[in-house]
N, C-alpha and C positions, 0 to 999 in steps of 0.2 A: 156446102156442109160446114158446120160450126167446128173453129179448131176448139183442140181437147182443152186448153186454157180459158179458151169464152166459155165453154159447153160446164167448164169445172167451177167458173166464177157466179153463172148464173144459177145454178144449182144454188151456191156458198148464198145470190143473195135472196135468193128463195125459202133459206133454210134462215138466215137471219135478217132478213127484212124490219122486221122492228126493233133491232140494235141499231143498224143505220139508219134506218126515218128519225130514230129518236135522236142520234150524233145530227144528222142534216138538221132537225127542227130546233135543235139547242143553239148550232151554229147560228141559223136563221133569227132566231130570237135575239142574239146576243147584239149580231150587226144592226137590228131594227131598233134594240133599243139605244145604240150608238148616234145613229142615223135619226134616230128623231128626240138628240139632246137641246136641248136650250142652248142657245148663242151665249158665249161666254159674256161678261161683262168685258168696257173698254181697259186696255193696259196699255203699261207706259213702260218704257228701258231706257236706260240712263247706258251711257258707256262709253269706256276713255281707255287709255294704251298705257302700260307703265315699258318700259325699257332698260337695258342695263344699262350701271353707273360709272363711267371710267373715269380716275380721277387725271385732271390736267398733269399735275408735278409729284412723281412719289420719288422721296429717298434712301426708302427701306424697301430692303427683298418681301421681308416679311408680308409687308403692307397689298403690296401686290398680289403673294402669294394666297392669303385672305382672300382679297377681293376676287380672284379667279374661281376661285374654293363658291363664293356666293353665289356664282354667275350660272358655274357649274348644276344647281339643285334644287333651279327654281323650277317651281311644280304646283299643281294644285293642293296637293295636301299641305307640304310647305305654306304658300300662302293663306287657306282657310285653316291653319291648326288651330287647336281648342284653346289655347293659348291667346291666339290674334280674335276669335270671336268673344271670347268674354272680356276681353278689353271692348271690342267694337258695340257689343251691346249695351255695356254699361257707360260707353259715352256720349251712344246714340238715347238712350234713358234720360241723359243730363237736357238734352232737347227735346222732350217731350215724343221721341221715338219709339217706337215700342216694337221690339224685334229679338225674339230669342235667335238664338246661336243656329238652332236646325230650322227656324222660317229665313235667316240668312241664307245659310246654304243651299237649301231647295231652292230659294230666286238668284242665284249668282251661276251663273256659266264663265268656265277660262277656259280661252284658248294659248297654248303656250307654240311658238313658235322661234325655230330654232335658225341659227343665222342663214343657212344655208338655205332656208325655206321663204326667205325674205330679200331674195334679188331684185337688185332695183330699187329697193328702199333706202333713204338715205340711215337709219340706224344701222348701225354695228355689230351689234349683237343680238340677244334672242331680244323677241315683240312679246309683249303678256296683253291679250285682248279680256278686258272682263269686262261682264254684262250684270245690270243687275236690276229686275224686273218688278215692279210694284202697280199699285191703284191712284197714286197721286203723282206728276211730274217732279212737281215742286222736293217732294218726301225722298225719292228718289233718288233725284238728284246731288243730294245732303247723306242720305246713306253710299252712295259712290264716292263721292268725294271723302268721305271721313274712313273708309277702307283703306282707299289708296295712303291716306297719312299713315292709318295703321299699318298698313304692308311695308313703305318705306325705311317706316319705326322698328318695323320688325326686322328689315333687313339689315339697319344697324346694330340693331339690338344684338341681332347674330355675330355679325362680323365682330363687335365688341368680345363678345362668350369668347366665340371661338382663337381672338389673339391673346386675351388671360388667358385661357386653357391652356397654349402654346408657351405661355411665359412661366405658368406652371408648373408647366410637364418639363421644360429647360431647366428651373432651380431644382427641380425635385431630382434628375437623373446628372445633372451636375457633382455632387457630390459623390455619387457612385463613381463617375470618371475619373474622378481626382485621388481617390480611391485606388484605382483597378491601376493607376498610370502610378503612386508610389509602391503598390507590390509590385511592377512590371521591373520599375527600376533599383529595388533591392533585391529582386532575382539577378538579373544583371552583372548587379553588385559580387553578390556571394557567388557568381559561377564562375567571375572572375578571381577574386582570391583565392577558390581553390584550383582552377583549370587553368589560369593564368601564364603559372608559370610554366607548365605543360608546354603550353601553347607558343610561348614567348622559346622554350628551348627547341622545340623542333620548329620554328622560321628560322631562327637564329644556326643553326645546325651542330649545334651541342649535343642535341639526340643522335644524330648521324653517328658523330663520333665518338659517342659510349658504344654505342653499336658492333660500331668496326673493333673500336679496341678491345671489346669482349672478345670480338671474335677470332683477334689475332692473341692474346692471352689463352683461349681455349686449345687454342692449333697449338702453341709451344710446350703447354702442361700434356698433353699428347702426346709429342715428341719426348718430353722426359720421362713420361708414365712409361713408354715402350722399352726406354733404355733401361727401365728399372726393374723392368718386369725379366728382361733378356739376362740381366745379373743374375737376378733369384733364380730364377730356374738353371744356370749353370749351378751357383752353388747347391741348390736342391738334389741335383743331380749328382756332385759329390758328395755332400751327405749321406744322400736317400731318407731325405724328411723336409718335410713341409717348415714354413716358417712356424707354425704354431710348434708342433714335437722340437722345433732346435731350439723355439724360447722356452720347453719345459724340460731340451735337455741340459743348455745353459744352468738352468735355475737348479735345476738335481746336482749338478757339479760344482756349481758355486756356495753350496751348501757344507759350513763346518763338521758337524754333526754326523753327515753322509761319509762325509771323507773319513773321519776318524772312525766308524765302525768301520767302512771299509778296508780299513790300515789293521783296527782288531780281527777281524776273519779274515784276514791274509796271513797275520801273523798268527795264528791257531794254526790254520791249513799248512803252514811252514811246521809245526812243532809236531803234528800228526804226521806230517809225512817223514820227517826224522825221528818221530817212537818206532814208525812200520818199518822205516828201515833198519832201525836198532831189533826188531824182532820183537818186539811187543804185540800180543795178541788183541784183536776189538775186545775182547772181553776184561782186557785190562782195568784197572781202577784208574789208571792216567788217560788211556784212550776212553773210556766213556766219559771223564771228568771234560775232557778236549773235547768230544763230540756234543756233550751239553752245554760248556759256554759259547761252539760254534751256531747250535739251534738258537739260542737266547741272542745271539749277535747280529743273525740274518731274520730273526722275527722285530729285533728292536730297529732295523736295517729299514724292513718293511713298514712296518709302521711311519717311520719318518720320511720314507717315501711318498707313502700313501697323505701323509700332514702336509707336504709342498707343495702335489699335488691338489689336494685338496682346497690348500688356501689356508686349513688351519681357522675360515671363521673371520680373521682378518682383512684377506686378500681375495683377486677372484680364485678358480679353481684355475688348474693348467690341465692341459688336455694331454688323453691316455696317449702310449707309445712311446714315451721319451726314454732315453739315456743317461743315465748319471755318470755313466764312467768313460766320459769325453777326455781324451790329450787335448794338450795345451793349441796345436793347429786346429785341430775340428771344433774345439770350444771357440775359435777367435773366428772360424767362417760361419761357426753356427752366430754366435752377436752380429757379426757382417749381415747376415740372414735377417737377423732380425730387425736389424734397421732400417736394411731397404723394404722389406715391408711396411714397415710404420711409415719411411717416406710416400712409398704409393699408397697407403691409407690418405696420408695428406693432400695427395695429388686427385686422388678420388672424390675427396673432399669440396677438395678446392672447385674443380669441374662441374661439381653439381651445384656449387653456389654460382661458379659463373653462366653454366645454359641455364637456369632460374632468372637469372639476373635481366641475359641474352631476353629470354622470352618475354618479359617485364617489358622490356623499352621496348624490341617489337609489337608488343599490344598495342603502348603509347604511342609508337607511330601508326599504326594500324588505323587507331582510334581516332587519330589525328583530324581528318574531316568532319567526322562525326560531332566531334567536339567544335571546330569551328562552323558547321552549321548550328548548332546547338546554340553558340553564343550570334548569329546571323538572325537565328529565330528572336531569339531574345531580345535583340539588339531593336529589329523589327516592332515587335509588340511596345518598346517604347515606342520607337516613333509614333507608333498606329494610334497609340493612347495618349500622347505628346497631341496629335493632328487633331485626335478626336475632342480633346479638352479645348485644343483655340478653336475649332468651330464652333461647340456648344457656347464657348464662350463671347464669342463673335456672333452666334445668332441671337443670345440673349439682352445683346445691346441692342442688335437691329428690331428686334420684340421692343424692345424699350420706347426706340425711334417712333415704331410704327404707330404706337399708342395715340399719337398725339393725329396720324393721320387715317385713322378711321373714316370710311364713309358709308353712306348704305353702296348695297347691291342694285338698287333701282332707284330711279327718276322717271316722275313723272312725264309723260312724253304729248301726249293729248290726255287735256282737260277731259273732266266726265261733260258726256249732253246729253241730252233728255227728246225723244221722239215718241210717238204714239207706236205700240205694235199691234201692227194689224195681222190678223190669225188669217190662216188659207187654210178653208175647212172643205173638205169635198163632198159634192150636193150626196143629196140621203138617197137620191138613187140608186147613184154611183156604189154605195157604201151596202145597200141591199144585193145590187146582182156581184159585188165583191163576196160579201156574206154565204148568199144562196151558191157560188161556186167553191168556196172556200168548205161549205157544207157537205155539196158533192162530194169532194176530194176524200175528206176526211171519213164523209160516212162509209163512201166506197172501202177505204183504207181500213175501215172498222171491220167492213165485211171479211175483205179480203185478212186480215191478221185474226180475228173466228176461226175462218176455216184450215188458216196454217198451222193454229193451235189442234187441232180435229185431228187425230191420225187416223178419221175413217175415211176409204178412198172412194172417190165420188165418180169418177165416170170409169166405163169397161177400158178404154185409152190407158189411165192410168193402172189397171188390174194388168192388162195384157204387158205392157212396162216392168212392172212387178216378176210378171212371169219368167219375162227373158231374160231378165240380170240374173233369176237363181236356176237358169238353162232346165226349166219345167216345160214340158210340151205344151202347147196349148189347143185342145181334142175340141174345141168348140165355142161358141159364143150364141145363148140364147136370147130369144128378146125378152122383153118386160111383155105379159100376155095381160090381156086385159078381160074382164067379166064385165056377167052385165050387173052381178050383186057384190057388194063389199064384202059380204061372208062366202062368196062363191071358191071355192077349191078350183085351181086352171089346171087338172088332171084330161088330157087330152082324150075324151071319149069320142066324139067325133072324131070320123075316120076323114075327115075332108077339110079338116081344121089345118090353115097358113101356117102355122106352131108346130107342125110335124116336121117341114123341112129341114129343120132346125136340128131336131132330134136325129134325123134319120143322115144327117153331114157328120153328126156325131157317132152316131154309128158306125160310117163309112170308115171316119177317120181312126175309130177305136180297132176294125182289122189289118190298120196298117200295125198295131204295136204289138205286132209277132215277136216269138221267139224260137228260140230252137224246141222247144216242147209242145209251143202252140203258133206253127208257123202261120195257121188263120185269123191270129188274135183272140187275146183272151174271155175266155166263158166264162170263169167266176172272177167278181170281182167287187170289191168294195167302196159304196158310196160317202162321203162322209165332209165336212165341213171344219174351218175352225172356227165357229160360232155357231150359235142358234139363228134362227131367220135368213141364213143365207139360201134356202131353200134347194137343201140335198133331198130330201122324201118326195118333190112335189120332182123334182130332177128323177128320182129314182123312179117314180112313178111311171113319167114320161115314157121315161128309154125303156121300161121294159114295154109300154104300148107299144111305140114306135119299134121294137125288138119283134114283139109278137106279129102285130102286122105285117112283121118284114118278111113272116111266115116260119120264125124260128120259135121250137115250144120254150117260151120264159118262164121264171120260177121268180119272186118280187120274196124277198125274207127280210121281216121286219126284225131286224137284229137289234133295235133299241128294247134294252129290258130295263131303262129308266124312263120310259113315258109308256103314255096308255096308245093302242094301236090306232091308225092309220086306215085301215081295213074298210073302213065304214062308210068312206068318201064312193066305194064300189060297189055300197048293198051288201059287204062280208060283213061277219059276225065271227063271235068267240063261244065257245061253253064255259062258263063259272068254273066248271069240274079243272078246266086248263090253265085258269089263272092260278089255283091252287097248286095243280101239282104239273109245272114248268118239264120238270125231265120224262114224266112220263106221254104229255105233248107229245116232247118232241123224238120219242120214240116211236108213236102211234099208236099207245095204247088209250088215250086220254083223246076224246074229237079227232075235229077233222085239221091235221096242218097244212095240208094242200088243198086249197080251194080254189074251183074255178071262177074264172071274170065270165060272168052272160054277156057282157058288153065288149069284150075282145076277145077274139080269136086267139087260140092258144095262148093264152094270159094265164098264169097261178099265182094265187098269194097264200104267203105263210103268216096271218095275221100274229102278232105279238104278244104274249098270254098277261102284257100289262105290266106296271113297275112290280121289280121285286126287290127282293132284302140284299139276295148277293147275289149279283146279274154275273161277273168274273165268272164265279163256282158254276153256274151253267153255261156260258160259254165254254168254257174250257174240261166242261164234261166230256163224255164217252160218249154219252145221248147225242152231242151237237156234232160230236165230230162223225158219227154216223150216220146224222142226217146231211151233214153236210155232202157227204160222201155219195151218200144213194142220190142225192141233188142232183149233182155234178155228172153223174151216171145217168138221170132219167132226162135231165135239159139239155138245151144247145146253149142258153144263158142262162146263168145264176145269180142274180145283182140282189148283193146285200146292204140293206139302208138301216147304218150303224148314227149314235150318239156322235156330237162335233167332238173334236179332236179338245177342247178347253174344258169341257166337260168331264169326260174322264177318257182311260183308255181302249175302250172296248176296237175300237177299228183296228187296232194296232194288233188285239187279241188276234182276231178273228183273219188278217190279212194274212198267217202262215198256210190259210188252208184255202188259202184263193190265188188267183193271177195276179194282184198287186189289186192299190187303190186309184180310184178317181176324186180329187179334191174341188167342191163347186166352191165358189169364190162370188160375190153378187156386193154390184157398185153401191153404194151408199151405207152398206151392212159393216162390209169386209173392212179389217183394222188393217193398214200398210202391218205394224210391227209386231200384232201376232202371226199375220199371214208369214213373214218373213224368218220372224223365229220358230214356226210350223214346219215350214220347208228346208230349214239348216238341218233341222232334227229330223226329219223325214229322209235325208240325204247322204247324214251324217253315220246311218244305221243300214248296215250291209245287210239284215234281213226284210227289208220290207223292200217294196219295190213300188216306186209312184209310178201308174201311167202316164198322167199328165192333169190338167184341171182343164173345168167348165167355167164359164163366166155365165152368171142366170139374171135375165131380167133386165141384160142393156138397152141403150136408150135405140133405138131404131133412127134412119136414114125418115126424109120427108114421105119419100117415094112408099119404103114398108111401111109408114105408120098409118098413111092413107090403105093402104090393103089391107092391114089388118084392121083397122076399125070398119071399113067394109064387110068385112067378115065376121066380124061381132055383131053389127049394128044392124045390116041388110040381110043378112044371107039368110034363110029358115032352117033350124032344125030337126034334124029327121031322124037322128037317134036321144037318147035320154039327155036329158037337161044336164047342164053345169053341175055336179053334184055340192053339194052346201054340205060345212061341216059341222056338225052336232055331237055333243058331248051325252050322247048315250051309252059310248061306251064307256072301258074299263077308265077309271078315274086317273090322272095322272097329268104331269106335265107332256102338250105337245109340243115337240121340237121339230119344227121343219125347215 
């Protein structure tokens, strides 16, 4: 038996046989007319070696470093640049030559060969093989020759460019170095005159010892602060006032002005108190006269108070709570007072200039490496720009030197010589069964990428594959039935027709897909397709023969109300009155919807009352679902043959009021990626329920195909003919 890949490829070249005869017959032409070319005419090749050039004696870097530079980038392009061919043309013109630049190129082959590929040869460096092909020896040989001059030419030519350009590119960035190396060294300059001396004090250890002497200058004004602070507050404490109230009581005391009124109300208060005891009443003229120069004496008293404190405008103010009427000891510890304050104001002073100072030269030494990397960098950058200025300027002599020892990149190594080429052309034979095989391949290859392009699947092999990746049962596999007429309908009327086993495995297999409600397998159920021609009706048809014969009453409900019925292939018929009015049909007011088969045994069909306007609106009637009911009630099977699933959705309707659907699938029809996007959605949707699919119409074993043409071809019929299908009925697209 043929694997599923031969069985799939001879289909593909079956189906495109004249894409590939015509890919084989083009090929075939092409090598024929290869194969029976005219002999070229005689040719001639000239060809010599050029080699690198190393000179015997150099005395410049430079010089060398050129010539390596050459040696380095010899190439095809390089050698035929458009450069070297318009000089070669127009010299080869001076001699009566006549050679553009692109018939140069086209006859010229190089081989460039690199030293390491050249063992055993006495040169040195890379080989340059060129070849150069013409119609005269003579001609030839004078165009080889005059290359090679030009290639050499060319290679000094280069080596010249490229040491000016070097001498060039030296005076042009020379003056930038020269440049960059006096700002390096007036940096230097200026970081030295300011950091200098920095730097020079703390090696020298002059920073040390500001340092230390800060430090010991801070610890002794410390010691005196303390002793002076240990004063004051003794005398504070005989007082009972701060330094500030004894310099403001000082200053009330040491006031003329103070003292003299003071002197005046004392002596009042002395002359009052000798009227009171003379017996003088307050209400006296002398006691009131004494009591108001004492008021006028203690308000002028205050006031002058209040002016010394104040400052009066002149001076600062003095601070509240002072004394004016200090003795001569508490006046002389209050100034005591006050001077050791002013000294530790000073001493306070003083300590804050000195940790400032402290902190100062600490940074300075802190900063100290900083500073001498600083001037290390700097120091550096001369040199670097010092070094950089004598090489630039040291290679621009050696530029200079090299000048004079230019040489080319290549020498002639072998002279050009001139031989006859003789062509090795392989016989026209040779060249046709090369052709004709190379034809095959291709054609084949034409076929086979056709049918890769094709997402229709061609053998049951590949259907059944299909099935199992999207874990769909697979209820059976029909064969391809054959007629004896091209218009013949293969509805299995004969009871003794090979094509029943087929059906009747399907059957068998359909009671295994019990459930708990139909643990016998399912009674009603829905036929359907996703496509036209995959032949679900002529399926439907079958099983409910094969059904009826199996001795169970079938009910066959043509549930497409988008094509004309089916009915007809049996001798059934419609009434007009049914095609008009659909719902009353299918009520049983309107004809017959249950018709008997004469040709099977408990057979019924519900022929189809023909396309309507809105098939949905009567499916999903009251009328259908009634009939569908009393159906299901009067048969043992109910199989309804619905429109393909691409079509619209009538199976899907109609599948709530059945046992689920049966999906036929048929080789050469069926699309891999509708079928696959059918079955996502079919899977993907908790109300429907697939039983499994049919395969209709595969290709049969050697062994069935000889029995069933026997069976067609020999055997006599003894019930009614193949039925033929004719469009006498209701007008409409059929879908089978």
């Amino acid at each position: 038996m043929a694997s599923p890949f031969l069985k799939r490829y001879l289909l593909a070249l079956n189906r495109y046989k004249w894409p590939g005869l015509f890919t084989f017959l083009f090929i075939l032409g092409s090598s024929s007319v290869v194969a029976f070319q005219p002999e070229p005419p005689d040719e001639f090749y000239s060809e010599g070696v050029l080699v690198d050039n190393v000179p015997l004696v150099s005395f410049s870097n430079t010089a060398g470093q050129v010539q390596a530079q050459g040696l380095g980038i010899i190439d095809e392009d390089l050698l035929l640049s458009d450069i070297l061919l318009e000089a070669l043309s127009a010299q080869l013109a001076t001699k009566d030559i006549n050679y553009t630049p692109e018939e140069i190129v086209e006859n010229t082959s190089i081989d460039v060969a690199l030293a390491e590929e050249t063992e055993g040869d006495e040169a040195t460096g890379s080989r340059v093989t060129i070849r150069f092909v013409g119609d005269d020896p003579e001609v030839t040989r004078v165009v080889l020759t005059e290359m090679f001059n030009a290639m050499v030419e060319l290679s000094q030519i280069t080596n010249r460019d490229r040491l000016q350009a070097i001498t060039e590119d030296l005076n042009r960035r020379l003056p930038t170095i020269a440049s960059e190396l006096r700002e390096a060294e007036e940096a230097l300059e200026r970081y030295d005159r300011v950091e200098g001396p920095a730097i020079v004090a703390a090696t020298d250890g002059s920073l040390i010892a500001s340092i230390s002497g800060s430090q010991q200058q801070f610890r002794t004004n410390q010691i005196a602060l303390a002793g002076i602070e240990s004063q004051m507050r003794s005398i504070q404490s005989q007082l009972g006032m701060n330094a500030d109230q004894a310099y403001a009581s000082s200053a009330l005391s040491a006031d003329p002005l103070i003292a003299q009124l003071r002197a005046q109300i004392s002596e009042v208060e002395t002359t009052m108190a000798l009227q009171r005891s003379q017996g003088l009443r307050p209400d006296h003229p002398d006691m009131v006269a004494l009591r108001e120069s004492l008021v006028a004496y203690q308000q002028l008293l205050s006031q002058r108070s209040n002016e010394v404190l104040g400052g009066d405008g002149t001076v600062a103010p003095l601070p509240s709570g002072a004394q004016s009427n200090l003795d001569p000891a508490r006046s002389a510890l209050a100034n005591q007072l006050v001077n050791l304050d002013a000294q530790r104001e000073a001493l306070i002073s003083q300590q804050q200039v000195i940790q400032a100072s402290a902190v100062e030269l600490r940074d300075q030494y802190s900063s100290l490496p900083n500073k001498q990397l600083e001037r290390s960098r700097l120091a550096e950058q001369v040199g670097f720009r010092r070094d950089l200025y004598s090489r630039l300027q040291a290679s621009l002599v050696d530029a200079e030197v090299a000048a004079a020892e230019t040489v080319p990149s290549l020498v002639i190594a072998n002279p050009p010589f001139t031989v006859e080429n003789e062509s090795e052309r392989p016989a026209p034979i040779m060249i046709l069964l090369a052709g004709a095989l190379m034809g095959l391949i291709v054609g084949g290859g034409v076929v086979y990428l056709l049918d890769m392009l094709d997402g229709t699947v061609r053998t049951s092999e590949e259907l059944e594959g299909s099935l199992q990746e999207q874990e769909v049962p697979l209820l059976g596999v029909v064969p391809a039935m054959k007629t004896r007429s091209a218009r013949s309908v293969p509805v299995l009327v004969q009871p003794d027709s090979v094509y029943h086993a087929s059906y009747e495995r399907l059957l068998s297999r359909l009671r295994l897909v019990g459930t708990d409600e139909r643990p016998t397998g399912p009674r009603t159920i829905v036929m359907t397709s996703t496509r036209s021609q995959e032949g679900k009706s002529i399926s439907a048809y079958n099983m409910a023969i094969a059904s009826a014969r199996a001795g169970r009453r079938t009910l066959l409900i043509e549930a497409d109300l988008r094509s004309g019925s089916k009915a007809e292939i049996l001798g059934l018929g419609i009434e007009p009155q049914s095609v008009l009015e659909p719902l009353r049909y299918y009520s049983g007011q309107v004809g017959n919807n249950m018709q008997l088969v004469s040709q099977v045994e408990n057979l019924y069909v519900c022929p189809s009352p023909g396309p309507q306007r809105q098939p949905a609106v009567i499916l999903e009637s009251s009328e259908m679902q009634r009939f569908l009911k009393d159906a299901r009630s009067r048969f043992d099977m109910v199989i309804l043959d619905t429109p393909s699933l691409t079509r619209c959705d009538d199976a899907l309707l109609l599948e709530g009021q059945t046992d689920g659907i049966i999906l036929v699938a048929r080789p050469g029809v069926t699309e891999k990626a509708v079928l696959e996007t059918a079955l996502e959605e079919l899977e993907l949707s908790d109300d429907v329920r697939l039983l499994g699919a049919v395969i209709n119409a595969a290709s049969l074993s050697p062994e069935q195909m000889i029995s069933a043409e026997a069976d067609v071809v020999e055997e006599p019929y003894v019930y009614t003919p193949e039925p033929e299908f004719t469009r006498s009925g209701p007008a409409g697209r059929i879908d089978f």
